[in-house]
C-alpha positions as CSV (number, residue, x, y, z in Angstrom):
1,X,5.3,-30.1,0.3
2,X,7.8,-27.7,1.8
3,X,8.3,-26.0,5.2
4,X,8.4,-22.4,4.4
5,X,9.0,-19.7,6.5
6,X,7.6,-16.1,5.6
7,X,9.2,-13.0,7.4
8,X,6.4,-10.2,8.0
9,X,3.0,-10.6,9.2
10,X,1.2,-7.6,7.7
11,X,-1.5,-8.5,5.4
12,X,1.2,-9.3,2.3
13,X,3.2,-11.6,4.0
14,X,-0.5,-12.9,6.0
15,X,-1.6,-13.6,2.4
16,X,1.3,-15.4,1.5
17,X,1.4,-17.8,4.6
18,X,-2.6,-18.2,3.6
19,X,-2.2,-19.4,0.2
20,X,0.7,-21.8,0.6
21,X,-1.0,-23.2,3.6
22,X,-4.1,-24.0,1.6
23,X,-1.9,-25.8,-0.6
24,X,-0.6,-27.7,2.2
25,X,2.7,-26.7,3.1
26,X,4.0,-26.4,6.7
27,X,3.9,-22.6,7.2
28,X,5.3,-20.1,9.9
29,X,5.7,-16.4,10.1
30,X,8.4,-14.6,11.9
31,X,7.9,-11.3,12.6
32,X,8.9,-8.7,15.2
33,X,6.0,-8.3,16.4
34,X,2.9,-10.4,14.8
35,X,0.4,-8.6,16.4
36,X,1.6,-5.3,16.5
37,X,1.3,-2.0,14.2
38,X,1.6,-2.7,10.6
39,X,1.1,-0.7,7.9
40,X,-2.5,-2.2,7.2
41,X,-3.5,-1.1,10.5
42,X,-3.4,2.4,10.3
43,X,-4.2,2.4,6.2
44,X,-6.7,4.5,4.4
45,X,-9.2,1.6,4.1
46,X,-9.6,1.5,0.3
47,X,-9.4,-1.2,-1.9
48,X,-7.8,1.2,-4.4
49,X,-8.2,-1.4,-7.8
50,X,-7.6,1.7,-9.7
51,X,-4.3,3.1,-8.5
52,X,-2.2,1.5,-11.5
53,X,-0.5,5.5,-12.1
54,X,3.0,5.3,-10.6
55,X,4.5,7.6,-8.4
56,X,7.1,9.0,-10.7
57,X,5.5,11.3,-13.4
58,X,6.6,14.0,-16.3
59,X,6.3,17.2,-14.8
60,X,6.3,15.7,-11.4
61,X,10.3,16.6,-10.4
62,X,9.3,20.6,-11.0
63,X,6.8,20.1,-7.9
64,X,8.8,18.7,-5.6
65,X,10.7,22.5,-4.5
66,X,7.6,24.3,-3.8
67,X,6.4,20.7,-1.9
68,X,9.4,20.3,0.1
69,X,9.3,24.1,1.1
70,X,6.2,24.0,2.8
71,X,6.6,22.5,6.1
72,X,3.3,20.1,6.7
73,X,3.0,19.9,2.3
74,X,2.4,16.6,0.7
75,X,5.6,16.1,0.5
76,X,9.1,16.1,3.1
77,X,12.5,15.0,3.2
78,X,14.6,14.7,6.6
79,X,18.2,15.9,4.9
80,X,20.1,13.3,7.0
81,X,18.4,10.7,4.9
82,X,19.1,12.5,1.7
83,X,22.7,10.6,1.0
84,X,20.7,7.1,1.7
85,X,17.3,8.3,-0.3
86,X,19.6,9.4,-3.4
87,X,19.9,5.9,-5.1
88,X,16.5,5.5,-5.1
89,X,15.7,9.3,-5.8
90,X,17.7,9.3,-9.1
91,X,16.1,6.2,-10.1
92,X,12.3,7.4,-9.5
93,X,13.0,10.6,-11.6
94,X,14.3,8.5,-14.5
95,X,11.2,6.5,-14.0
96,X,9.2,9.7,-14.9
97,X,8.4,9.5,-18.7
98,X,5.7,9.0,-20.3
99,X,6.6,5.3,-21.9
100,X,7.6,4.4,-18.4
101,X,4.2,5.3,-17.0
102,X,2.0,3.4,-19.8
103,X,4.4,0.5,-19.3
104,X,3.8,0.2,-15.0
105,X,0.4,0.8,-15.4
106,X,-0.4,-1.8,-17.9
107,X,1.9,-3.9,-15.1
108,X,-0.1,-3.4,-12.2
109,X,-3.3,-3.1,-13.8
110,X,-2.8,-7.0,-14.2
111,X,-2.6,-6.7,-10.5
112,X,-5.7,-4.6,-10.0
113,X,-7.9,-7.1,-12.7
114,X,-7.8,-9.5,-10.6
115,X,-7.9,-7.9,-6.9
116,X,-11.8,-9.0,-6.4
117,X,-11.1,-12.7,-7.8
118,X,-8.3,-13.4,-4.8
119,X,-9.9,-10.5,-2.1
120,X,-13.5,-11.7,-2.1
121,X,-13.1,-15.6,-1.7
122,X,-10.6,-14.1,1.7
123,X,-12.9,-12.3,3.0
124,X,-16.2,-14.9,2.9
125,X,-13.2,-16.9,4.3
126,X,-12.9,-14.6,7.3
127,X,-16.4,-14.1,7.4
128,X,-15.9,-10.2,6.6
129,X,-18.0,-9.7,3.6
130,X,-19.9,-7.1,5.2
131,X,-16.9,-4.7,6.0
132,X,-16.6,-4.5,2.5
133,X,-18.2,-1.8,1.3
134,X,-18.6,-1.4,-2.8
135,X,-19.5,1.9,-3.3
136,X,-16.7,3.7,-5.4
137,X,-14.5,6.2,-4.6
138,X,-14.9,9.9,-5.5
139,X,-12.2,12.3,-6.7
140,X,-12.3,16.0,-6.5
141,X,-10.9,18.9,-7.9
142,X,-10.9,22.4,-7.1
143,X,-9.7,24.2,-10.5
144,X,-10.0,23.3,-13.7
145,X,-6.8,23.3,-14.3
146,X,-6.1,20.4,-11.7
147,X,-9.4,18.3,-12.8
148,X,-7.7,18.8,-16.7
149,X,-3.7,17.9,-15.6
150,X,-5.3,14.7,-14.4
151,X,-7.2,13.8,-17.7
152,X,-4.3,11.5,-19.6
153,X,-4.3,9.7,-16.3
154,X,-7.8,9.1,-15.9
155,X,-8.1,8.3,-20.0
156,X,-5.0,5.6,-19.1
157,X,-7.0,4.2,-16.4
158,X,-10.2,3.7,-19.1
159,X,-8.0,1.8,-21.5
160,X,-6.9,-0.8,-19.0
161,X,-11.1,-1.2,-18.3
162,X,-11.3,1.2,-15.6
163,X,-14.5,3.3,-15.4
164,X,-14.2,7.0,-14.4
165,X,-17.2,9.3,-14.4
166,X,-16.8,12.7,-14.9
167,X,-19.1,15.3,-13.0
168,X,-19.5,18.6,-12.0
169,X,-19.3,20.0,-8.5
170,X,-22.8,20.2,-7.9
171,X,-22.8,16.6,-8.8
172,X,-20.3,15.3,-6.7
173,X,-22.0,17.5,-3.8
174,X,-25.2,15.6,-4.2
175,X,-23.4,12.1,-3.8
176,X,-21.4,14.2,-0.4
177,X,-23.4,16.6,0.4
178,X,-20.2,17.1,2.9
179,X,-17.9,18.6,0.5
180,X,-17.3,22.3,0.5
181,X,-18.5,24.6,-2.5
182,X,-14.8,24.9,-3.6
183,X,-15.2,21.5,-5.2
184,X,-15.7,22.2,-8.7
185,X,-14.9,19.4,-10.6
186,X,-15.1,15.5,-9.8
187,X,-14.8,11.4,-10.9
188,X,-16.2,8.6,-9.5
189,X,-14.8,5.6,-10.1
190,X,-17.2,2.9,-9.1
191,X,-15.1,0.0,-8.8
192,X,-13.2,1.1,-6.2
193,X,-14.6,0.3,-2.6
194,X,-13.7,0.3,1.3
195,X,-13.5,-1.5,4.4
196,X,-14.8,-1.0,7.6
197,X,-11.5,-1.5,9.9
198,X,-8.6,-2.4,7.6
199,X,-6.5,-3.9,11.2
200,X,-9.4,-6.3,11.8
201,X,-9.0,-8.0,8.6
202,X,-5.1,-8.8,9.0
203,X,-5.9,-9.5,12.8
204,X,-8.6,-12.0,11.5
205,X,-6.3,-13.4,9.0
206,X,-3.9,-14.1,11.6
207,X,-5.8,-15.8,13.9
208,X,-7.2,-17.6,10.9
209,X,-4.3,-18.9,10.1
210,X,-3.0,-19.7,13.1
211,X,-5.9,-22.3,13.5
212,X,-5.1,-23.8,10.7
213,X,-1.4,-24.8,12.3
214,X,0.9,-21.7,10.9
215,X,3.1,-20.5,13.6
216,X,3.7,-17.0,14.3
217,X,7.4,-17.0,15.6
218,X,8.0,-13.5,17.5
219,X,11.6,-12.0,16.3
220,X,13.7,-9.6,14.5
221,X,15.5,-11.0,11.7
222,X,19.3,-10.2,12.2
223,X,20.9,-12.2,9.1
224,X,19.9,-14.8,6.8
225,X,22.2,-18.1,7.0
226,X,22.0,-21.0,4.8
227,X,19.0,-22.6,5.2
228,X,18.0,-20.5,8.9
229,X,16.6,-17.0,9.8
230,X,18.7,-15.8,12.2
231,X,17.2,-13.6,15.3
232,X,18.8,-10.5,17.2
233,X,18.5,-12.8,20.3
234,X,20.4,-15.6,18.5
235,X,17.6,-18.0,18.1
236,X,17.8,-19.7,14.3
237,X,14.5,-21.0,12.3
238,X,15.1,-22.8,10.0
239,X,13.2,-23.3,6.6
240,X,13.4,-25.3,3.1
241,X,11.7,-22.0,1.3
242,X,11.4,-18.9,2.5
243,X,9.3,-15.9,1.1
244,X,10.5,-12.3,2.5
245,X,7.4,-10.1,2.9
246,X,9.0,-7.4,5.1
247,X,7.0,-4.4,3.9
248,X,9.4,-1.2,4.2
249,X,12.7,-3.5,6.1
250,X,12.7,-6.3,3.1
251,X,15.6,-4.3,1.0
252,X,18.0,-4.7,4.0
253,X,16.9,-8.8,4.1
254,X,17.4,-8.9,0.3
255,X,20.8,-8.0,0.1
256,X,21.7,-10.8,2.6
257,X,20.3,-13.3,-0.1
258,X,22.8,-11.1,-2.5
259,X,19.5,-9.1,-4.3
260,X,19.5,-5.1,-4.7
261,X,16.1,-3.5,-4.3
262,X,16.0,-0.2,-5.0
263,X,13.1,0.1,-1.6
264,X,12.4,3.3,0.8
265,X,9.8,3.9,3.5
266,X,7.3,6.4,2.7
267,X,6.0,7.4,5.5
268,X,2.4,8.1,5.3
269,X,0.3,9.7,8.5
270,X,-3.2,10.0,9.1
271,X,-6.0,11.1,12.2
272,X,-8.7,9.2,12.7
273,X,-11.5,11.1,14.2
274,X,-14.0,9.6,16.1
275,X,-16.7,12.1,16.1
276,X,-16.2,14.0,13.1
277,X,-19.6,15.8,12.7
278,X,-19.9,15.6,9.3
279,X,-20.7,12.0,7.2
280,X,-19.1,11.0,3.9
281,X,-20.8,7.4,2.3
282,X,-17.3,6.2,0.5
283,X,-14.0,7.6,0.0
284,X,-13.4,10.9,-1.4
285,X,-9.8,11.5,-2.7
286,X,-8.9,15.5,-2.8
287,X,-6.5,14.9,-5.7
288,X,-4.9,18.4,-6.4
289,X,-3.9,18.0,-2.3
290,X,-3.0,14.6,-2.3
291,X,-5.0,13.4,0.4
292,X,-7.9,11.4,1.3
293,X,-11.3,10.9,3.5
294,X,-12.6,7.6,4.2
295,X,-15.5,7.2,6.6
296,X,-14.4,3.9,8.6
297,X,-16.1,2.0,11.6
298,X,-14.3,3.7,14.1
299,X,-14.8,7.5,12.2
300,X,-13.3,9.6,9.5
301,X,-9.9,8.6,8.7
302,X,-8.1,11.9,7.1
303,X,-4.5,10.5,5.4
304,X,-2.3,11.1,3.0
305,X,1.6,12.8,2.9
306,X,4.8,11.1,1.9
307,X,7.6,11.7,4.4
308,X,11.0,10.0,3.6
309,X,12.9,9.7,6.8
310,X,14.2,6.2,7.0
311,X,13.0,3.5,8.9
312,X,14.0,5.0,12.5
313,X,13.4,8.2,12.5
314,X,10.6,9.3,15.2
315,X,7.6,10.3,13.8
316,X,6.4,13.8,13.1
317,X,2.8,14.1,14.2
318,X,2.6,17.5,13.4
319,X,2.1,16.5,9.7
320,X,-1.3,13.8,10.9
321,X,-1.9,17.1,12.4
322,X,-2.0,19.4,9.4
323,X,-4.0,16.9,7.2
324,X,-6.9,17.1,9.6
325,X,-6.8,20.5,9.6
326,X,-6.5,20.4,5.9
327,X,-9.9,18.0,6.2
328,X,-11.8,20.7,7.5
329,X,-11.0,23.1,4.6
330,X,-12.9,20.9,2.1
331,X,-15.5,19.4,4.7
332,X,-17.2,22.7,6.6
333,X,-18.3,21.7,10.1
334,X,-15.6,18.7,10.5
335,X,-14.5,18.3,14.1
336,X,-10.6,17.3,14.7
337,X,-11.0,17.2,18.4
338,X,-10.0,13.7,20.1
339,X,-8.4,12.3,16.5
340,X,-5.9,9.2,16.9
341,X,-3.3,10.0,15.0
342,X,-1.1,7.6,13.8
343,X,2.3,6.9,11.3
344,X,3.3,4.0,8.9
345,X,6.0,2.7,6.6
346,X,4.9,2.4,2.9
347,X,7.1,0.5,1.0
348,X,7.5,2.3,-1.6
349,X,9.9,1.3,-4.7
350,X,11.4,3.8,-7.0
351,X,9.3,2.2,-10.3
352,X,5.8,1.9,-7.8
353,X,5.9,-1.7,-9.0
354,X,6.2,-4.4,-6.3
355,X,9.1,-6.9,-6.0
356,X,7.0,-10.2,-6.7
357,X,9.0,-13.4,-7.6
358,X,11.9,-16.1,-7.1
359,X,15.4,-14.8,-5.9
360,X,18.1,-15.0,-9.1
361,X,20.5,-16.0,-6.3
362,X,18.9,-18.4,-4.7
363,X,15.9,-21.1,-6.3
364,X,14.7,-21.4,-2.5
365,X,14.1,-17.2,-1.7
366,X,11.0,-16.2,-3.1
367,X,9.9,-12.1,-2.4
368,X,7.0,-10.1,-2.1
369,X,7.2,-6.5,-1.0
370,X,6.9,-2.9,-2.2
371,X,3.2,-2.6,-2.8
372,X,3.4,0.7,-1.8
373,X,-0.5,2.4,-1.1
374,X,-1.5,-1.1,-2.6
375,X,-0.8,-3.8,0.2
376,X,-4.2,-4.1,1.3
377,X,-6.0,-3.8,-2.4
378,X,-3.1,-6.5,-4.0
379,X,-2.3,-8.6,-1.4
380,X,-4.4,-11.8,-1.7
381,X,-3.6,-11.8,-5.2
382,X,0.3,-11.6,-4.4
383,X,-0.2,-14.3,-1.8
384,X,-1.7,-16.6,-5.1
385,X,1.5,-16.0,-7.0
386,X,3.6,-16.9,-4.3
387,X,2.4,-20.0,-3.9
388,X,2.2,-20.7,-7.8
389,X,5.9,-19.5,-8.3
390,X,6.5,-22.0,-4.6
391,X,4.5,-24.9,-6.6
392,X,6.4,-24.3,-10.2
393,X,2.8,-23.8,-11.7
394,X,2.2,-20.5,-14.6
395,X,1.1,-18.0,-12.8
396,X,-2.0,-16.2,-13.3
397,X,-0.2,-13.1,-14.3
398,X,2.8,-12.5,-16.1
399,X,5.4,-11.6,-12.9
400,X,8.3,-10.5,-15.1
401,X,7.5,-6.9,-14.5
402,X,7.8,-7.4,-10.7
403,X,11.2,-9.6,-10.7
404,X,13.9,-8.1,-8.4
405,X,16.4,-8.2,-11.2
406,X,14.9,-5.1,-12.7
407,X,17.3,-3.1,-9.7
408,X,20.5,-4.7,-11.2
């Protein structure tokens, strides 16, 4: 048994610190703030088992302009981060082929086989089975065109044994009777599902843990020496294994150990409104606008946008803003007033395939970042192949794919 220290307690690194407890190894987390805002908090909610298409796409780089040109689009880029982004920009274009896409997706659909084999057995854990709601997701379309651009994607998603529906408008209305007569085409895809508050599952988790003798260590993580985490305050933790889990900041701890990752935050913003006036029963994912609606415990979550700013720039509310506005386009009657809106850091890697394995550098560093719009749905299932890599067991999927080394 090792002591093991995992830097980031959002519900990634959580998942980790789980699993290689439950195999008995002494266990802390260090983390800026344990209890504060993490991307899980302020997620979409869904457990997105089929979201195996990367980012990067043919055809994709000729939508960016007209994106980019429209100030609260899907899409935005702060110019002062362009010289940084660049890197990783000229890496996710290349990533844009067809053989590329076929080969991620059959990568993380490994991933997504298994997400209800590792999520459910947490959740019974945490006694959160019913904030788990299995009712599918929906995905519209308002033009034909749209609904048909997204067939080879849907048709890739049926050959990894993912079921998508097709349906009409009128169909999809009677399932939402919510959605605006624009909607003229739609899939469900029943195996994707929801939670009720996607915070009160990583807050859970942590006081879970933390009952079971892991220690949250409060701290920013300045520098890794030798065998110690070093603080910005100077304090020094030491560890005999350590697994970096740092969401959207692990790049900059990686290339301490000596490891490129080709990482960037993409900053995604939502508004959740409390009394929206209208009632959805699962998520509905408006796919030609890149944004979706997901009816949560405390309202109607509206999200979606990538914004690529770097990891300090202030947010830009407008945009959370914009996508509630958007909301009521496609759901007549929606009220935004009184919505919480709220930003977060997606790390997002230029292939949209996690960083999941063992340092090159170093037999002692182990990673596990990048999921992306994935943390929430792969987590518990990266948290299991942490702790088979820690224990020198096979893991239960093949993790080449996902080694950092791929960024060399």
């Amino acid at each position: 048994m090792s002591r093991i220290l995992v830097i980031g307690a959002g519900i990634v690194g959580l998942s980790c610190a789980h699993a290689l407890r439950a195999e008995g190894h002494e266990v802390s987390v260090l983390d800026r703030d344990p209890a504060g805002d993490k991307c899980s908090f302020g997620n979409a909610a869904g457990i997105g088992v089929t979201e195996i298409i990367p980012a990067s796409v043919p055809g994709l780089a000729f939508k960016v302009p007209g994106w980019l040109a429209d100030p609260l689009g899907p899409l935005s880029l702060r110019l002062g981060h362009f010289p940084k982004l660049l890197p990783w920009l000229l890496r996710f274009l290349k990533e844009g082929r067809w053989d590329r896409v076929e080969a991620i997706a059959a990568s993380l659909a490994t991933l997504s086989a298994r997400t209800y084999d590792d999520l459910l057995p947490l959740l019974a854990e945490l006694d959160l089975m019913g904030d788990l709601h299995r009712v599918g997701a929906l995905w519209v379309y308002e033009t034909r065109a749209g609904f048909e651009a997204d067939q080879r994607f849907h048709n890739l998603r049926r050959r990894h044994g993912l079921v998508c529906e097709e349906m009409d408008g009128a169909a999809a209305r009677a399932l939402e009777p919510a959605l605006a007569t624009t909607i003229r085409h739609a899939i469900m895809t029943p195996q994707w599902s929801h939670v009720s508050d996607p915070k009160r599952i990583v807050d859970r988790l942590r006081a879970h843990l933390e009952a079971r003798g892991v220690t949250m260590v409060k701290g920013a993580v300045a520098g890794i020496a030798g065998k110690e985490a070093v603080t910005q305050d100077g304090r020094r933790v030491a560890f005999e294994r350590l697994v970096i889990a740092a969401g959207a900041w692990s790049g900059r701890l990686a290339r301490q150990v000596g490891d490129r990752a080709l990482i960037e935050s993409e900053r995604g913003y939502n508004t959740t409104l409390p009394a929206p006036g209208v009632s959805l029963s699962r998520e509905v994912i408006f796919a030609e606008r890149a944004f979706v609606a997901t009816p949560i415990e405390a309202g109607l979550r509206i999200g979606g946008a990538a914004e690529f700013a770097g990891l300090e720039a202030a947010p830009n509310y407008a945009r959370s803003d914009a996508l509630a506005q958007l909301g009521r386009r496609f759901l007549p009657g929606l009220n935004i007033e009184g919505g919480t809106r709220w930003m977060g850091h997606r790390p997002t890697t230029a292939d949209s395939l996690p960083v999941i394995g063992r340092s090159p550098r170093r037999d002692d560093v182990f990673y596990a970042f990048g999921h992306g719009h994935t943390g929430l749905t792969f987590g518990p299932t990266t948290g299991r192949l942490i702790a088979e890599l820690v224990a020198g067991r096979q893991t239960c999927v093949d993790v080449a794919p996902f080694a950092i080394q791929r960024f060399n």
